[in-house]
N, C-alpha and C positions, 0 to 999 in steps of 0.2 A: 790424288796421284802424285808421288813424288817428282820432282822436275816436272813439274807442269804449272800451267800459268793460266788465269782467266782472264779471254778477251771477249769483248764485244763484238758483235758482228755486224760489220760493213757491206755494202755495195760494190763489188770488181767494178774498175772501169770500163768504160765498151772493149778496149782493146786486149784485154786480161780475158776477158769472157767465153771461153771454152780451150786455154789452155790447161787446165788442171794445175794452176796454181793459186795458193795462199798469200798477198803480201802483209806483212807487219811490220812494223820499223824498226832499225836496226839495233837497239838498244836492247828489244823485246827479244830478238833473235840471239844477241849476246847472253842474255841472261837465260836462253833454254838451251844455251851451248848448238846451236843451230844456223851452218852454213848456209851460203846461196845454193837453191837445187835438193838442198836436204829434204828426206821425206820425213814429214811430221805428222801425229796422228790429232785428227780434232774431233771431239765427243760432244753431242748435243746431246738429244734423244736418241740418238743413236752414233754411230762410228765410222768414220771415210777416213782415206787418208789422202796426202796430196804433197807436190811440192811448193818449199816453203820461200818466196824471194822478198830479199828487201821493198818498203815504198819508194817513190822515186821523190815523193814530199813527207814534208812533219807533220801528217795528218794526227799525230798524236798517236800515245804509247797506251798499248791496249786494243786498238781495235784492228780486225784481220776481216781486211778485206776476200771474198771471195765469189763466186760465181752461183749463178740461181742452182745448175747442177749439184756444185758441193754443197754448198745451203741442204737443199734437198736432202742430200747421202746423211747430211752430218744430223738431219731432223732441227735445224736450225732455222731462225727467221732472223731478220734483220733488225737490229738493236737487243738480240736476245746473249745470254751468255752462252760460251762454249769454253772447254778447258782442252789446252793443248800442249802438247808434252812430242820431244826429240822420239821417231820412231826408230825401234831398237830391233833390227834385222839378224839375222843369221843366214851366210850363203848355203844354198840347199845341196846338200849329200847325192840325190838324185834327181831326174825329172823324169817321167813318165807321160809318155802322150799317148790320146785316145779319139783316132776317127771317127767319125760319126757312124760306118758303118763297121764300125768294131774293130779294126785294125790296132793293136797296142804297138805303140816303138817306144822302145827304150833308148835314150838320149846316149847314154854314156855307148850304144852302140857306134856312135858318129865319131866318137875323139879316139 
């Protein structure tokens, strides 16, 4: 995948651990052109995505720490590789919501 990079996969510290974020060190984040907060996509066996923050140590360039849930999403395990690459969004045109008991609203009704 173009702009994308392969890391290793690390253990989130306790305190990282159900925030929904990735850390990597910041050289790694320069080079995917990837801010604090940015959303990044990581691909194992399969695909999650997540926000991406600085380490807070030089645990070394390469490995992206993350939590047992992303692990899981990304079909990744620990010491396995994943390739991760700047997720590239587009603001949506519409939104459309649907109750559970059928009721459709349409967003653009509110603004």
């Amino acid at each position: 995948m173009e702009g994308s990079k392969l890391f290793t996969v690390g253990k989130a510290s306790p305190k990282d651990v159900g925030l929904g974020i990735a850390r990597m060190d910041r050289e790694d984040m320069l080079e995917l052109g990837v801010d604090p907060g940015d959303v990044i996509l990581i691909e194992g066996r399969s695909k999650t995505a997540t926000k991406a923050m600085p380490k807070k140590d030089s645990s070394g360039k390469g490995i992206l720490t993350v939590d047992g849930l992303i692990r899981n999403n990304a079909g990744a395990g620990i010491d396995k590789q994943v390739e991760v690459s700047k997720w590239r969004s587009t603001p949506a045109n519409s939104v459309r919501l649907k109750t559970t008991s059928g009721v459709e609203i349409d967003a653009d009704s509110f603004s």
